[in-house]
N, C-alpha and C positions, 0 to 999 in steps of 0.2 A: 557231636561237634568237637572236633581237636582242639586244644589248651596248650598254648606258650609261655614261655619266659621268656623276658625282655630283658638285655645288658648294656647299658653303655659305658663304654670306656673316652674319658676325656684327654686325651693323650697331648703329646707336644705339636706332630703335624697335624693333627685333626682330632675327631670325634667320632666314635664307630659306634656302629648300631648292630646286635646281634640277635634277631630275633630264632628261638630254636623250641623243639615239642619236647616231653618229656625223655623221649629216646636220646637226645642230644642231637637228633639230625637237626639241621641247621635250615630253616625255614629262606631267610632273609638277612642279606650283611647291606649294610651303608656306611660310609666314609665320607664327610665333609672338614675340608683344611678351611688355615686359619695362617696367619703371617707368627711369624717369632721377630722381638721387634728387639737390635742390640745398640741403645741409642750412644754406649760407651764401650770400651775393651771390657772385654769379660762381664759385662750387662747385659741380662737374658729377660725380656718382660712380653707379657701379652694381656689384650685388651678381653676381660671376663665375659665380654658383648659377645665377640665372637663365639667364644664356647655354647653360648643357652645359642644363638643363630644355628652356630652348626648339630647342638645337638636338636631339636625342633627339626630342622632339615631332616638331618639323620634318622627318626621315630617316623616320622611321616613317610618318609622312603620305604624305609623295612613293612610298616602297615600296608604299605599300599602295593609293592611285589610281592608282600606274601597271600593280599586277600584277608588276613586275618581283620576280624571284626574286634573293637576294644573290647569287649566284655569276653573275650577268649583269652586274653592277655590274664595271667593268674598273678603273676608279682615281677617288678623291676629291680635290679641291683644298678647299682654305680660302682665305677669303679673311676681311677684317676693317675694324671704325674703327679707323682708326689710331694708334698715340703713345700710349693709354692702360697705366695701368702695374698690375698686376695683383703681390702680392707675397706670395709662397709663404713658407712655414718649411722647416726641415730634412727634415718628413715631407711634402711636397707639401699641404700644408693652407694655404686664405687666409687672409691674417692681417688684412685689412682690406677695407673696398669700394674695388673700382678706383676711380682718378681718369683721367678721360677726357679725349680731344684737346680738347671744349671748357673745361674746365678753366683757369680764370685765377689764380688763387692763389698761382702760384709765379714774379712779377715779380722779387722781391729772388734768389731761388735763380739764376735767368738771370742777375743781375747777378754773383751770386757766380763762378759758373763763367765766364762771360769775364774779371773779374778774377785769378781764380787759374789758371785754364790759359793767358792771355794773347787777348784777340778776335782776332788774326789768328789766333793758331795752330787755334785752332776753327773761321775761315774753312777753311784750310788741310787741317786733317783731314776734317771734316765738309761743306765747301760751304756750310755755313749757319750762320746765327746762332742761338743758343740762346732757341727761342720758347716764351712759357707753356704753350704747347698738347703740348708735345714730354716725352717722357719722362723724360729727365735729369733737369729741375729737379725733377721731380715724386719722384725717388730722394733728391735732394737736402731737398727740404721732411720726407720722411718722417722722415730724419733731426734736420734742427734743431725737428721740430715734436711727434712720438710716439716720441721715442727706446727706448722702453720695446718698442714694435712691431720699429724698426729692428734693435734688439740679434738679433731672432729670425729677421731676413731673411736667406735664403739662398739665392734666386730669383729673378728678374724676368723676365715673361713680357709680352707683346703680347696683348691681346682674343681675336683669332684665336689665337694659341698656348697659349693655356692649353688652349681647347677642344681643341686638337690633342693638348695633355698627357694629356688625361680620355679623348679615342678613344685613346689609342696609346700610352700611358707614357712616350713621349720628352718630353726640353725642346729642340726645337728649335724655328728661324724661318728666314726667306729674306733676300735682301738689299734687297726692293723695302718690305717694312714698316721693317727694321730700322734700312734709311737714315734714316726720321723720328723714332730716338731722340735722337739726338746724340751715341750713342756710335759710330758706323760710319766708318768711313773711305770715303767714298761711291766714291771714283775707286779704290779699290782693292779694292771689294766684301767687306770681312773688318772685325772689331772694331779700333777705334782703340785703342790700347795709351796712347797719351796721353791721352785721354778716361777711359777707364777709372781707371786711374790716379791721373791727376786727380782724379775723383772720390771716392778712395778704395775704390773696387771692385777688385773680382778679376775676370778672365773666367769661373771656377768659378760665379759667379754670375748668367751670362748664357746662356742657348742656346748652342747650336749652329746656327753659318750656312749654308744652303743656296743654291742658284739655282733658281728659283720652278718648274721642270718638272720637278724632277730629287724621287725618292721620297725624301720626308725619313723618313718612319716605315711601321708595318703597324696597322692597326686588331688591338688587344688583344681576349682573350679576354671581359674584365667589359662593354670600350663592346659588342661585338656583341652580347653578352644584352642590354645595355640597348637596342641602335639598331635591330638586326636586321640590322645589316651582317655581310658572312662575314669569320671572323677573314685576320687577314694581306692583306687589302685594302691596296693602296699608296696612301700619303697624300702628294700632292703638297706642294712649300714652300708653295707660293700666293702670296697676295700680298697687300699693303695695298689698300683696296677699289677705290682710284682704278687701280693699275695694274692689278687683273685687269679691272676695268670697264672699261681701256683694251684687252687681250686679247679681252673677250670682244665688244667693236667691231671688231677689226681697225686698234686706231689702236697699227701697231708699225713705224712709217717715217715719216721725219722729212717733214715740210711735210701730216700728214693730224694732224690739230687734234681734241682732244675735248672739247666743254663737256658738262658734267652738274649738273645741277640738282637735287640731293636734296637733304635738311636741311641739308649742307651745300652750297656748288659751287664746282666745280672748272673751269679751266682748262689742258689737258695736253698737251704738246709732245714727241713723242720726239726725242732724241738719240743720235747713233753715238756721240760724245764728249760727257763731262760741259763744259758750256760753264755758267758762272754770271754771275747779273747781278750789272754793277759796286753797283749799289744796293741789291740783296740782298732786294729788295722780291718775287721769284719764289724760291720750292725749286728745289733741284738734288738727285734725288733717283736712285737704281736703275730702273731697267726693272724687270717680270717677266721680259722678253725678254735671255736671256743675250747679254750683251756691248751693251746698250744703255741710255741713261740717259731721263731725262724733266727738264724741267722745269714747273713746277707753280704757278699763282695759284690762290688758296683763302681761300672767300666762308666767316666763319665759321657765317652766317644766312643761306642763300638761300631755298632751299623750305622753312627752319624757320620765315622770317619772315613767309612766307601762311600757316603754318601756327597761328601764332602770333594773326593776324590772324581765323583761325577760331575759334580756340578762347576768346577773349576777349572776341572783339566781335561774332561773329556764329551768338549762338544763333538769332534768328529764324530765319537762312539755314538752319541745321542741320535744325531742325524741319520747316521747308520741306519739305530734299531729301528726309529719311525721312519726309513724307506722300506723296513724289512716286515713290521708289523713286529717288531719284539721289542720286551721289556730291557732298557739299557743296559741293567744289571747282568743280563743273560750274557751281552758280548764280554762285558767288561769281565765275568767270570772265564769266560771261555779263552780272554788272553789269559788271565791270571793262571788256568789251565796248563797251558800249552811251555809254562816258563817252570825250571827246573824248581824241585822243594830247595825252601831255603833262599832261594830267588837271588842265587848266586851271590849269596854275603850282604844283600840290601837287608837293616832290618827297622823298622819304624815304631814310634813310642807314640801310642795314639793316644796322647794327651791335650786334643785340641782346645779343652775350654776345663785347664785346669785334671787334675784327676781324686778319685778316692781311694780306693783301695788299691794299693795295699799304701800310699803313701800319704794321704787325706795332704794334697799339697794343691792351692788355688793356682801357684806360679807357675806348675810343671806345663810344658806346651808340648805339640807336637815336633816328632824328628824322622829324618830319614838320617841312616848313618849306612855307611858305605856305597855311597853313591858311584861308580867306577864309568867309564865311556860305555862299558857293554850294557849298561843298563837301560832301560825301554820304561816308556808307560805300563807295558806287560807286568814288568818288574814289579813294577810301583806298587800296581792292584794286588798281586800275590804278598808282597809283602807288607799292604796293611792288612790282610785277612789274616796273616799268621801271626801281625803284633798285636789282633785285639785275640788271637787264640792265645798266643802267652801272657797277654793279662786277665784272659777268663782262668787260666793255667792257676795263675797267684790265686784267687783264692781258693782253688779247689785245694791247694798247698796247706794252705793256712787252714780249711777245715781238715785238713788230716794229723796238724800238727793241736788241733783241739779236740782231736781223739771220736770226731764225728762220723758214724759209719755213711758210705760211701758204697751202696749193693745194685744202686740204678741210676742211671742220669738219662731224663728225658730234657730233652729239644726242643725251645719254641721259640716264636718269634721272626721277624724275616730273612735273616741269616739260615733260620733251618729248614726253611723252602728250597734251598740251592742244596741238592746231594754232594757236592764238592765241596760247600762249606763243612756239610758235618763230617764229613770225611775228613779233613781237615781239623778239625775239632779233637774228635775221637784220636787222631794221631799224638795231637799235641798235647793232649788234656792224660792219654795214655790208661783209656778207658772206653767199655762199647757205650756206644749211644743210641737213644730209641726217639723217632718222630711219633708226632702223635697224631692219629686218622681227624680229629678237630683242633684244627691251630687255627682257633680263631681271640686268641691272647685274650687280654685281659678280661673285655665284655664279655668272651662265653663263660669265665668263671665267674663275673658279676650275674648271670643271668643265672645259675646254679643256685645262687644267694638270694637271686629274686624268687628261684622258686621255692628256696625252703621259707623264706619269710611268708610268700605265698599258700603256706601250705602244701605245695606239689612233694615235700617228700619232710622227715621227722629231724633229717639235721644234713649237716654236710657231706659224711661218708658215704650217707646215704645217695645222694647226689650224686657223687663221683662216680661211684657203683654201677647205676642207672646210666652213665653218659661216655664215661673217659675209655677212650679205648689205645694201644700205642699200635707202632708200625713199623717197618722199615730198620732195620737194627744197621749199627755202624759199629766195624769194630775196628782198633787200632792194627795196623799194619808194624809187625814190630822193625822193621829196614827202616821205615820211614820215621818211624817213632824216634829211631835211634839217632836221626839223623837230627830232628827238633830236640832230641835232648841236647845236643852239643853246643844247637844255638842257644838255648833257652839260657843259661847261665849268665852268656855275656848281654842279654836282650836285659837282663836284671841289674845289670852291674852299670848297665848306660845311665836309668836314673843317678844310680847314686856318684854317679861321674859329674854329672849337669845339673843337680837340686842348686847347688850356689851361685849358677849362672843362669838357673831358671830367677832365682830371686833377684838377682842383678837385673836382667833386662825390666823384668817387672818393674823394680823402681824405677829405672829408666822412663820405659813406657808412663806411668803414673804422672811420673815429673813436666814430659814433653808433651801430655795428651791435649 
């Protein structure tokens, strides 16, 4: 009788379901969305209901295309968006809609907490600076802002961990999400005691920490009536979505590189030691892989800002691809295609909702700069593909100026479905790049994690061994390369043209909302 591992990834537009055997062939996928709900400028929240609806949906799905029987299921991982902050009462009840990694709202709360814990010592505990996106300020806004909610808080859980709450009755979490609240003490993988503190929290109010292989819980008696899973199934830590998307590549040794292109993107570096940048412009963050770290640049708009570009500007296209039977992205690629590199001097700062690396700036927005009469929609599309390539660009920079070897970069995520994107990529990044024969993101690498907790394999490498395989290599074109070098410079200098007229309009905006 063949034996699975089961992954779920709790992502921003949905919840995926990865059901796969121990070869890594991929039995079963499911995807159930969910609304992102922006009741203010730069306010990102969603309702935790939805998530356990669409994961339940999503388990049921994958069980029931694959035929797999629950007692063939050997172990689950979770995986998750990161830093959002989910907030229980005394009886496990929400007491509000999450606020999410993209989340801007809580600039003064960041200022607050470096102020009263002191900014080195936060460097110190945590590796990083306290960023809008990250969970802390987002405890702390709750407070100076629904004190009435606050008073009844007696939880805080992670996207992924709540859902882990609702399969399993535990509160726990691992060290690879938890490193992105601001309260972890990254180099010593456990809750910062000064952070907390600081805060005025308890740790009775936080999880319980785990390392991302090891069985945090057992699926409960009520989620298996709900999911169809057999009770006391072992629930992997898992991971925040970037590190198990790093697992379920095989990028778990230092000099093999991960970029990922989904709504958001990432650029991921493993480290044996946490090592952080002097300019703080990269995360220093946990591994999934026990006893190793990552560091991390992170596009707050990558694939959200073609996504964005679709759903705004390009109804024709849409109607198009559903007379044609194709996926919208396919046309919209195919202009961006057919329009010169470079896209005739158009060049666009996909900073739609704020950005972080390299500038950790909540004001910066999106731009198009050089707009001329010859310009097209065509245009448009090619040149946000190549603004979120020069800001995956930045931090592959910045890891080279932290002296990070740089010997492989594999491709994941929906951006490296499209061979024009990685081409693209590869040009601009000015390095080959490898797809991988399973890009099934985040949940296949939680599903890895489900199997080592499971027992299906003795630790993670192990794992990878048995499943990762790559494909398809891209290599830089060096004409073309030469050509994004020349833009790349001034695509860098646009921030630093508009940082004080990003903050201008922001108070604007604030003042008139």
């Amino acid at each position: 009788m063949p034996e699975y591992l089961l992954g779920i990834d709790v992502g921003t537009t949905g919840t995926k379901a990865v059901l796969a055997d121990p070869s890594g062939r991929v039995a079963a996928t499911a995807t159930h969305e969910y609304p992102l709900h922006t009741p203010r400028p730069g306010w990102a929240e969603q309702d935790p209901a939805d998530w356990w609806r669409a994961t339940v949906s999503a388990i049921r799905d994958v069980l029931s295309a694959s035929g797999a029987k629950p007692e063939q299921v050997r172990g689950l991982g979770l995986s998750g968006q990161q830093h959002g902050s989910v907030f229980l009462d005394k009886d496990g009840k929400v007491l509000r809609e999450a606020l999410l990694w993209c989340d801007q709202r809580t600039a003064a709360q960041c200022d607050w907490i470096h102020d009263t814990v002191g900014f080195d010592k936060v460097i110190e505990e945590t590796l990083n600076p306290v960023l809008t996106g990250f969970q802390a300020p987002k405890i702390v806004w709750l407070r100076d802002n629904e004190p009435q909610v606050y008073e009844r808080l007696r939880m805080i859980l992670l996207p992924k961990d709540y859902v882990r709450y609702r399969l399993t009755g535990e509160y726990a979490t691992e060290v690879s999400d938890a490193a992105g609240t601001s309260l972890l003490n990254v180099a010593k993988r456990r809750w910062s005691e000064v952070m907390v503190t600081g805060l005025g929290l308890t740790t009775d109010m936080l999880p319980t920490v785990h390392e991302s292989p090891v069985a945090s819980a057992e699926i409960c008696d009520t989620a298996a009536r709900e999911t169809g899973l057999r009770v006391a199934l072992p629930v992997a830590g898992g991971g925040g979505d970037n590190a198990c998307s790093a697992v379920g590549n095989g990028v778990i040794q230092e000099g093999i590189i991960q970029v990922s292109v989904g709504t958001s993107g990432t650029v991921f570096a493993p480290m044996l030691q946490p090592k952080v940048d002097p300019k703080l412009r990269v995360h220093t963050f946990c591994h999934a892989v026990p006893g190793q770290w990552h560091a991390m640049g992170v596009m707050q708009m990558a694939g959200g800002s073609l996504r964005w570009f679709r759903d705004e500007l390009c109804a024709e296209e849409q109607a198009g691809a559903e007379r044609q039977g194709l996926d919208p992205y396919d046309l919209i690629t195919q202009m961006a295609a057919a329009t010169p590199i470079g896209s005739e001097g158009l060049l666009f700062l996909p900073y739609l909702t704020g950005e972080r690396t390299p500038h950790a700036d909540p004001n910066a927005r999106g731009v198009f700069m050089g707009l001329g009469l010859r310009h097209t929609k065509a245009h448009m599309a090619r040149a946000i593909m190549e603004g979120v390539c020069y800001g995956m660009r930045d931090s592959l920079e910045i890891f080279r100026e932290m002296d990070l070897p740089i010997e492989e970069v594999r491709n994941t995520g929906g951006g490296s479905r499209s061979p024009f994107w990685r081409q693209m990529q590869s040009d601009v990044f000015r390095t080959p790049l490898l797809a991988m024969e399973i890009d099934e993101g985040a949940a296949f690498g939680a599903a890895l994690l489900g199997g080592v907790a499971g027992g299906l394999w003795p630790d993670v490498p192990a794992a990878c061994a048995a499943t990762v395989r790559t494909k398809d290599p891209s290599r830089p074109n060096r004409k073309v390369t030469a050509v994004y070098n020349k833009y790349y410079p001034t695509y860098r200098g646009l921030y630093r043209s508009l940082k004080r007229h990003f903050a201008r309009v922001a108070r604007i905006v604030e003042r008139t909302a």
